[in-house]
Steps between C-alpha positions, in 0.01 A plus 500: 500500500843453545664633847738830457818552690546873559773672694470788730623641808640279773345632816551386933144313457692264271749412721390172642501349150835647399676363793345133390630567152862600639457209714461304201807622365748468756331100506670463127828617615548626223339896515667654782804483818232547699351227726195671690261772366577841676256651640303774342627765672834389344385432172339806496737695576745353248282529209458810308128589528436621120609140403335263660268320246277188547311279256200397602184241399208637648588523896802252423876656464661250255800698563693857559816661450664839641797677502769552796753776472869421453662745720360831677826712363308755289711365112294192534165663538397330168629173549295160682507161559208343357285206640274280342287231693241284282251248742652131415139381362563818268773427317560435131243745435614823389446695870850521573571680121185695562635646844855534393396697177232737733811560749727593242230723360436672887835554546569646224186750601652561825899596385695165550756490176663131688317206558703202624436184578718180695400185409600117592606392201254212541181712489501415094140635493576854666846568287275407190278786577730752591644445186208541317439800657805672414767359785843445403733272737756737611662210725506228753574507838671201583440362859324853563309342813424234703202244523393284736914470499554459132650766308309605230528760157254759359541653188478861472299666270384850415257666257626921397171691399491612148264779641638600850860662522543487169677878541 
């Protein structure tokens, strides 16, 4: 019988195993600015709890994905930054689609009309499935940040709901 991936709830038990996977992302220096895990207090309080989403193999989380607000001024209430983290021995094989597609999906559920995502321009395999999933590139920030003192680009991209503020 073949082994299912399933995605549910990302939850503070699971944290040990998503800091490895963020660890593994910040190793490719190609996923994020950021060069050490924060802690979970900080992650947790930078997520949005109703979209936090892991997918898991048995006990094992292949990978997760959540949501972090834009701004707290009320007018973008509806619009996040979205994250997607996928374990390196993971890759290749659908999980990152599978999470981005269930996020989309949950925050849709839970009001956000903006998703937007900033990407190095070398993370071919992340801008592939944002676009898949409904991202357009709205931009590049050129020599938007700094790393490990060379400046580097993302490209911006953003997904409007057909479903939420639509009115």
């Amino acid at each position: 019988m073949k082994d299912t991936v399933h995605i549910d709830n990302l939850l503070p038990e699971d944290w040990e195993q998503v800091r490895e996977i963020y660890l593994e992302g910040i190793a490719t220096g190609n996923a994020t600015f950021q060069n050490e895990v924060p802690s979970w207090e900080e992650w947790n309080n930078s997520h949005t709890l109703e979209s936090r989403i892991a997918a898991r193999l048995e006990d094992s989380v292949l990978g997760w994905a959540a949501l972090s607000p834009v701004s707290s001024r009320c007018v973008y209430a509806g619009v996040a930054e979205v994250s997607v983290y996928v374990r390196q021995i993971s890759t290749g094989k659908g999980i990152g689609n599978l999470l981005l597609k269930t996020l989309i999906q949950k925050s849709e559920e839970n009001g956000f009309w903006m998703l937007q995502s900033g990407i190095f321009p070398e993370n071919i395999a992340s801008l592939k499935v944002h676009y898949k999933n409904g991202f357009r590139e709205v931009g590049r920030r050129e020599r938007i940040g700094k790393m490990n003192g060379v400046w580097r680009d993302t490209i911006l991209l953003e997904r409007r709901s057909k479903i939420v503020g639509v009115n």
